[in-house]
N, C-alpha and C positions, 0 to 999 in steps of 0.2 A: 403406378399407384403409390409405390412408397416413396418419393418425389413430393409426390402431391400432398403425401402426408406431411412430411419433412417441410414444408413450404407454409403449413398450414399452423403448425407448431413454430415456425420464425415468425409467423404473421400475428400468432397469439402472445408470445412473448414482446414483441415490441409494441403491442397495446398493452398489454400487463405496465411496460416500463411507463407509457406514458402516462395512463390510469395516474398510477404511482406518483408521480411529479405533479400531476394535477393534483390530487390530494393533498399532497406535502405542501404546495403553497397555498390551498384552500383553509385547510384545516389544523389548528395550530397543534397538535399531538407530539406528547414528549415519549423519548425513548432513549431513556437515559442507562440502558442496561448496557452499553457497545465504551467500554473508556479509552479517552482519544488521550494519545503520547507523541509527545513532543521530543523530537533526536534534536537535540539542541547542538552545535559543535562547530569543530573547523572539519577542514577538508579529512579529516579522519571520519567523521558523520557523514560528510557528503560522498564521499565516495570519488575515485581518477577513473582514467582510462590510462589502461595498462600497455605496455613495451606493443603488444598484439594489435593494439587500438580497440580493446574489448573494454567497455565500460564496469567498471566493480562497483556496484551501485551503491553499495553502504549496509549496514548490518539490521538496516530498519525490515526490508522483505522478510529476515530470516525470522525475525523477534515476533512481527507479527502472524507469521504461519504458526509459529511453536505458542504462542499464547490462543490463539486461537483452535489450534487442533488440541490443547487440552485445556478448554472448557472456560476461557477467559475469553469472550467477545473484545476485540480490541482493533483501534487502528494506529497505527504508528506511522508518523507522520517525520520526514525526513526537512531537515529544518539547518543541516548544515551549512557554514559559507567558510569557502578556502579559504586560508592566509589570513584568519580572523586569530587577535589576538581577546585575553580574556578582557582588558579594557576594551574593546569594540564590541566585544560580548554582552560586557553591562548594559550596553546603550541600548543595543540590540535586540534582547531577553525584555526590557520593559515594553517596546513593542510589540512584539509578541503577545505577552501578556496582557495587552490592552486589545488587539487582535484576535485571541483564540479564547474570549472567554470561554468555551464549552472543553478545552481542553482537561483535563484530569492529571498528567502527569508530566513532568521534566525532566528527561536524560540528561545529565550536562558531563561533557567528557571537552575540556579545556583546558589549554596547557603547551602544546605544541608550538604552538608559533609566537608563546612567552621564550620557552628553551631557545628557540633557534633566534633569537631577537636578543638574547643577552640580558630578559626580563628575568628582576630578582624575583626567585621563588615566595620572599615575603609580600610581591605585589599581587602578583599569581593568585597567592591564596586568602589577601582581601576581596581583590575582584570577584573570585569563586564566592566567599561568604557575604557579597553585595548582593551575586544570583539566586543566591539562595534564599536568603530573606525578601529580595523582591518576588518571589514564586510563593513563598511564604504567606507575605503580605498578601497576596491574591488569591489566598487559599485550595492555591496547589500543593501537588506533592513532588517535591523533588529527592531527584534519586542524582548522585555524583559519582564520575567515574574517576579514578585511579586513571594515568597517562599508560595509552601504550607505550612498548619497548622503542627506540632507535638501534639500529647497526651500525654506531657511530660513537665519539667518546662520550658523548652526555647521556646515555643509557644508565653510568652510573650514578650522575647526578639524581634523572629520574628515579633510581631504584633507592638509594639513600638519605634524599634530600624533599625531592617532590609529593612523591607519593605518600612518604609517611605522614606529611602535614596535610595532606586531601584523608587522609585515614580519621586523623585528629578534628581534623575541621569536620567532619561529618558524625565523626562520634559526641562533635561539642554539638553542634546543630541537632542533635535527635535524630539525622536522616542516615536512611539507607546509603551503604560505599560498595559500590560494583567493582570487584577487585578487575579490572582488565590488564593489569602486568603478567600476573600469575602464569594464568592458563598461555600466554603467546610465548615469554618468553626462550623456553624451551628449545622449542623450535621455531625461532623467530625467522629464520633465512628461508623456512619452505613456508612461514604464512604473510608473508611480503612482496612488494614486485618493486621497490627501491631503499628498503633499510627504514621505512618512513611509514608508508603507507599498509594496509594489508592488502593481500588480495583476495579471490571468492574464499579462500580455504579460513584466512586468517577471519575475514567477516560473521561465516560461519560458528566460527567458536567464541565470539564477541556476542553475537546472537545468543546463544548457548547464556552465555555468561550473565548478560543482562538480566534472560529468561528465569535466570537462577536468583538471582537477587532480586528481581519483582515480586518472585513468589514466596519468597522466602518472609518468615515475622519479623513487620517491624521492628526496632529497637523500642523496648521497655514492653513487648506485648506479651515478653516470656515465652514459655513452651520450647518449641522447635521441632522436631524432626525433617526428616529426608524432602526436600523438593523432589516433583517430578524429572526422572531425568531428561534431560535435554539433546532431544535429537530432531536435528535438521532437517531433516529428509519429511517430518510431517505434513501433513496435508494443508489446504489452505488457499496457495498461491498471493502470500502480501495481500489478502483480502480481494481482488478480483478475482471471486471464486468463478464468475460462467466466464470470463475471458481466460483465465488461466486453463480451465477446462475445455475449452473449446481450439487452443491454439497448445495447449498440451505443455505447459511449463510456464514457470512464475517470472523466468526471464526473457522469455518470448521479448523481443521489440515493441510490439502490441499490447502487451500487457503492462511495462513499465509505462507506455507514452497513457495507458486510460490513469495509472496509478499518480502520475505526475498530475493529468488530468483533476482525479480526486483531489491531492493534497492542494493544491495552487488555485481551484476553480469551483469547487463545490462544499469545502472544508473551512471556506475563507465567510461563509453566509450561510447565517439561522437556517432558514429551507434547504441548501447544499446537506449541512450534515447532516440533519434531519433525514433526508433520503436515503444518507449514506448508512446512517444507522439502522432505517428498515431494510435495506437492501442485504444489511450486515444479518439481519435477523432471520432470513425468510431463502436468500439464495443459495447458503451451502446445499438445502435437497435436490434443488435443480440444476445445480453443478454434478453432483455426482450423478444423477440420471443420465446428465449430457456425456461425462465421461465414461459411463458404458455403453453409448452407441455413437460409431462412429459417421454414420450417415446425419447424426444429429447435429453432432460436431462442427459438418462441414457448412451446413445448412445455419448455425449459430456465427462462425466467422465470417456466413458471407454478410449476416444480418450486422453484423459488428463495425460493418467497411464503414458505412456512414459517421459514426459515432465515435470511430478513430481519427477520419479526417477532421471533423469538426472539432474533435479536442487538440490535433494539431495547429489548425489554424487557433484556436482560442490562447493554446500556451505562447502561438508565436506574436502575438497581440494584432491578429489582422483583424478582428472581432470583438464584440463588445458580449457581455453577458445577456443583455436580452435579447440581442440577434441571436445569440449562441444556441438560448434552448427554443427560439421558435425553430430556426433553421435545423437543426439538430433533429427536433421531432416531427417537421416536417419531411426529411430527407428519410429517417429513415422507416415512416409509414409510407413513402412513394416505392421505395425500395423494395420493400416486401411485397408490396402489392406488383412490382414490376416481377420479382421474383417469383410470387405466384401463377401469375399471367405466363410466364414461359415455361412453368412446368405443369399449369393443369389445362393438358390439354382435350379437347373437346372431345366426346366420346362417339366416334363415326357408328350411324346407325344402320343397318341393313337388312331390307326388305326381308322377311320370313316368306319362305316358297308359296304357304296359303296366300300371303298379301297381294304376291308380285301374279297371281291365279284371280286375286278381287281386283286387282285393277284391271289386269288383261279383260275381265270380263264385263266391267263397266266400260271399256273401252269397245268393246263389241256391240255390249249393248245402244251406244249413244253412237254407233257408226251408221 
């Protein structure tokens, strides 16, 4: 019976989803409460795979749980490409911004692969003030970061030279500066995995960081006090709240590939984020229901199998978009329905002793 439950609740849930998707392309509805962030950056943004061959995803998962488990609807969209210097950036960032018009906000943390290029800081810091007035001009809001640390000799370039002019250039621009030197360098050697990069620990507190500076008042809006303080460990899961819940962690494999999913495939078109924004709106209560039962859970991931495959295939380009969400909603209403069909099973019914006495006796009598 509680199977059958369990089966009946995945079966209502993936008509809930597709309901939902039919609307959204039906009916033009804004939902403009959820603001979408852009991690703009080099491979510092985009995140390595570490000595272990564990992927360190980038600081975008952590920002958006902590924005979102206190009281900021947000999705933070990871926008990194390695080995990008900040002239590759200029070119870069204006696409984008022709791209994402529904975006809201610009992280830009550029600068690393100027240093290690032998790029003068005074080019650095045009490039950076190109980014900024083109986000500008498109009336975004951009937020700049301060370079992280090296374990290497231009650390103190970055700390005397670099920085201080991203300080400047963002005090001259009116915009928010995300100090990210501060808080790593301390302990630079245990939030790193090559002198370069950070790893989970060092993203963590970059998360933190940013978390702190988004919240914090503009420049000229006066006032101040305390931000909320920033801890990681908040709830959320990078915004797949029922896949984070259902698979029990925000770095689950499954959970990055729906996340990749989101930003690359549903984030890129009007109706994508529109979904993604009701979904932002309406799913945290059903995440947490799911995460107090675990027979629910499992009944949730199996529902989920289809809709992982299909955003695999869609990221690896075997797929087009409209195959994607027919095939997509078709798979995984067969699925459910296969699902149900094997756990509700037929209830065997047996003769009550009067019955099996009425037949015997019409049996008698027609003998």
């Amino acid at each position: 019976m509680m199977r059958k439950v369990l089966s009946l609740t995945s079966i209502s849930l993936t008509c809930a989803v597709v309901l939902v998707l039919l609307l959204t392309w039906a009916f033009p509805v804004h939902a403009d409460d959820v603001d979408l962030f852009i991690a703009f950056g080099d491979s510092i943004t985009f995140g390595v795979v570490n000595s272990d061959g564990v992927t360190e995803s980038g600081y975008e998962p952590g920002l958006e749980s902590l924005l979102n488990s206190h009281g900021h609807p947000a999705i933070v969209v990871n926008q990194g490409n390695s080995g990008e210097t900040t002239a590759e950036g200029v070119i870069r960032i204006s696409r984008l911004l022709a791209g994402n018009p529904g975006a809201d906000f610009y992280l830009i943390l550029e600068g690393t692969n100027d240093l290690l290029s032998g790029i003068s800081s005074q080019t650095t810091l045009f490039n950076l003030g190109v980014m900024i007035d083109d986000v500008q001009r498109n009336h975004k809001v951009p937020i700049i970061a301060t370079i992280t640390p090296m374990a290497n000799h231009l650390n103190k370039e970055i700390a005397t030279v670099y920085n201080p002019q991203i300080f400047n250039l963002g005090g001259g621009k009116g915009i928010k500066v995300s100090d990210q030197y501060s808080p790593l360098i301390n302990g630079w050697n245990g939030f790193t995995i090559d002198g370069i990069h950070p790893n989970d620990r060092g993203y963590a507190v970059m998360s933190g960081t940013w978390f702190n500076t988004i919240q914090a008042p503009s420049p000229g809006d006066g006032g101040g006090g305390d931000t909320p303080p920033a801890d990681s460990g908040g709830g959320g899961g990078g915004g797949c709240f029922i896949a984070t819940a259902a698979f029990g962690s925000p770095l689950a494999s499954q959970v990055r590939l729906l996340s990749r999913f989101r930003d690359r495939c549903l984030l890129t078109n009007a109706p994508g984020r529109l979904f993604v924004k009701l979904y932002y709106r309406y799913s945290p209560p059903i995440a947490d229901y799911i995460r107090m039962h675990d027979g629910l859970r499992h009944a949730i991931r199996l529902s989920l199998v289809p809709l992982i495959g299909f955003s695999r295939l869609m990221l690896d380009g075997y797929l087009s978009w409209p195959i994607i969400m027919g095939a997509m909603l078709l798979a995984m209403l067969v699925f459910s329905l296969l699902y149900l069909r094997g756990f509700s099973y037929p209830l065997r019914t047996h003769p009550t002793r009067s019955g099996k006495n009425a037949r015997s006796a019409g049996v008698r009598q027609h003998s």
